[in-house]
Legacy VTK file of the C-alpha trace (Angstrom):
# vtk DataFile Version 3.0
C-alpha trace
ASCII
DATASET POLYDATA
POINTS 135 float
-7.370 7.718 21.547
-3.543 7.795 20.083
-3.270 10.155 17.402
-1.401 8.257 14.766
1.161 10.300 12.603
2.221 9.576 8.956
5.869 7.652 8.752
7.641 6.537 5.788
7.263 2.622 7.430
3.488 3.171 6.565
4.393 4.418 3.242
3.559 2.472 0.410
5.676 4.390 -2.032
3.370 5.417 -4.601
2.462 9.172 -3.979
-0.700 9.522 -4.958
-1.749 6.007 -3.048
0.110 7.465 -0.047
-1.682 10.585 -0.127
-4.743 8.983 -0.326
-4.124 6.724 2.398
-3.271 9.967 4.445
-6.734 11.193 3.886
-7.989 8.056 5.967
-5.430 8.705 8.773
-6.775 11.967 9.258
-10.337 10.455 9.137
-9.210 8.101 11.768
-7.519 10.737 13.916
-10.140 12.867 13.527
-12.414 10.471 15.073
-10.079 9.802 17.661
-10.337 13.704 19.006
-13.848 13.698 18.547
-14.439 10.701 20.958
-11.864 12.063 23.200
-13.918 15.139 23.230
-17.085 12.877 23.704
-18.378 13.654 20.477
-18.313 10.120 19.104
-21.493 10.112 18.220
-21.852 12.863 15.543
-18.391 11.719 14.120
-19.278 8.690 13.841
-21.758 9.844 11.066
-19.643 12.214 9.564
-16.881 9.654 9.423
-19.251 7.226 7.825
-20.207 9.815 4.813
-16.332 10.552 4.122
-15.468 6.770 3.996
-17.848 5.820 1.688
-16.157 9.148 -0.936
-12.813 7.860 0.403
-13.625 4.526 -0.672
-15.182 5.565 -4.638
-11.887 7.460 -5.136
-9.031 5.794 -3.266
-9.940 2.604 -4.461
-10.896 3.408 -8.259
-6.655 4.580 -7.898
-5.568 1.558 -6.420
-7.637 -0.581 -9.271
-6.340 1.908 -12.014
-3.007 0.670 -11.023
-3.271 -2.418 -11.043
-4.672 -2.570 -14.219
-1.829 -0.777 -15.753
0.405 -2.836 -14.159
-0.974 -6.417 -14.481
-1.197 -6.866 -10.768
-1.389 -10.463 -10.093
-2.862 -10.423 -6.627
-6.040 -7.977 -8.367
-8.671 -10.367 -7.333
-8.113 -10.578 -3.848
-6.734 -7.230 -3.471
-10.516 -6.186 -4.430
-11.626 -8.435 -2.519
-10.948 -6.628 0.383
-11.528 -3.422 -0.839
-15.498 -4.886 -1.682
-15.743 -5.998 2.125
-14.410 -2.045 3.187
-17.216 -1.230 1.129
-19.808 -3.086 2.385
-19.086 -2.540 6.364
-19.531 1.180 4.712
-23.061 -0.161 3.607
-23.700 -1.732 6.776
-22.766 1.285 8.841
-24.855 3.527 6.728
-27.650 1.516 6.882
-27.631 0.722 10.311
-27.314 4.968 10.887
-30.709 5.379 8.714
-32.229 2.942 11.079
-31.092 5.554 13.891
-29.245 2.872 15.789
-26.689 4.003 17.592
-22.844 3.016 16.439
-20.246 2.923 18.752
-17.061 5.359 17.984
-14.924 3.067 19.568
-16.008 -0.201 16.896
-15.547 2.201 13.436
-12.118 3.672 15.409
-11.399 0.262 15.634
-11.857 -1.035 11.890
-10.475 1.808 10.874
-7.313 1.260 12.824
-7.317 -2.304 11.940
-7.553 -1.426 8.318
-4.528 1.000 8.424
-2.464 -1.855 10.493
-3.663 -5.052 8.383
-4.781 -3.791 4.741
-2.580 -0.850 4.085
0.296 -2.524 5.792
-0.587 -5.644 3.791
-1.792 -5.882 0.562
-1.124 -1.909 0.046
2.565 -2.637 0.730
2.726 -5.460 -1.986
0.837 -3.254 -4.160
2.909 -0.293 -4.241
6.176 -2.284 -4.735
4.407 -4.036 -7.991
3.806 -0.547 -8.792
7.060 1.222 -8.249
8.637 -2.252 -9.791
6.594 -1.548 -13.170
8.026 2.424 -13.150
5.179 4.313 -11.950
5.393 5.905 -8.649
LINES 1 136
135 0 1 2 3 4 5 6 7 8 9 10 11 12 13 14 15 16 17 18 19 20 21 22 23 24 25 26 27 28 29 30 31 32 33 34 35 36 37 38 39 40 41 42 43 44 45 46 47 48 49 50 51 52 53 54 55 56 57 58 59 60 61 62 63 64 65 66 67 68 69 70 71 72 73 74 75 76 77 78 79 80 81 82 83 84 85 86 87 88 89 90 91 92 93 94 95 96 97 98 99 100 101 102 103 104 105 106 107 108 109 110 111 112 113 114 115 116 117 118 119 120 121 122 123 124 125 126 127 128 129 130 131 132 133 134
């Protein structure tokens, strides 16, 4: 799998948004190696464990914000963060009925999510953010 390194294009300009969004890049690497290394399986469970903490803290900060800041695209910003949450559910359930989940499909969100949420809705986010002085 490509390991994926940090640039300012995937930036969203709010540091402690952008740090948090470096924690799932590593998560996403991480399980990158680990299939490469066909190991998929076990880090496919200890992926699932650290996105469901990445998900309680990273998006409490993103919600914080745009609280503070009025944000008027909140609703269907959390929007998607609720559906990250439950395919979170989904995989976790679906591990405590011991069926097997494929590296390559959470790889896959994963990678989607950095591409199409983060590049997305993070990126109008953060520049409602850094508009309204906090960065």
């Amino acid at each position: 799998m490509e390991i994926i390194a940090w640039t300012k294009e995937i930036s969203v300009g709010v540091a402690r948004i952008d740090e948090e969004h470096q924690t799932l890049l590593a998560m996403l690497n991480e399980l990158g190696q680990a299939m490469a290394a066909d190991q998929g399986g076990e880090a496919v469970k200890l992926t699932s464990a650290r996105m469901r903490a990445y998900a309680q803290q990273h998006f409490k900060t993103e919600e914080e914000a745009m609280t503070a800041t009025k944000y008027p695209a909140r609703t269907s910003h959390v929007a998607e963060h609720d559906a990250f949450i439950e395919k979170v559910l989904d995989l976790e359930d679906a591990l405590g009925r011991g069926e097997s989940v494929p590296a390559k499909d959470l790889w896959t969100f994963l990678r989607n999510w950095l591409s199409e949420h983060i590049q997305g809705p993070d990126k109008l986010l953060g520049e409602h953010v850094c508009a309204a002085g906090m960065k």
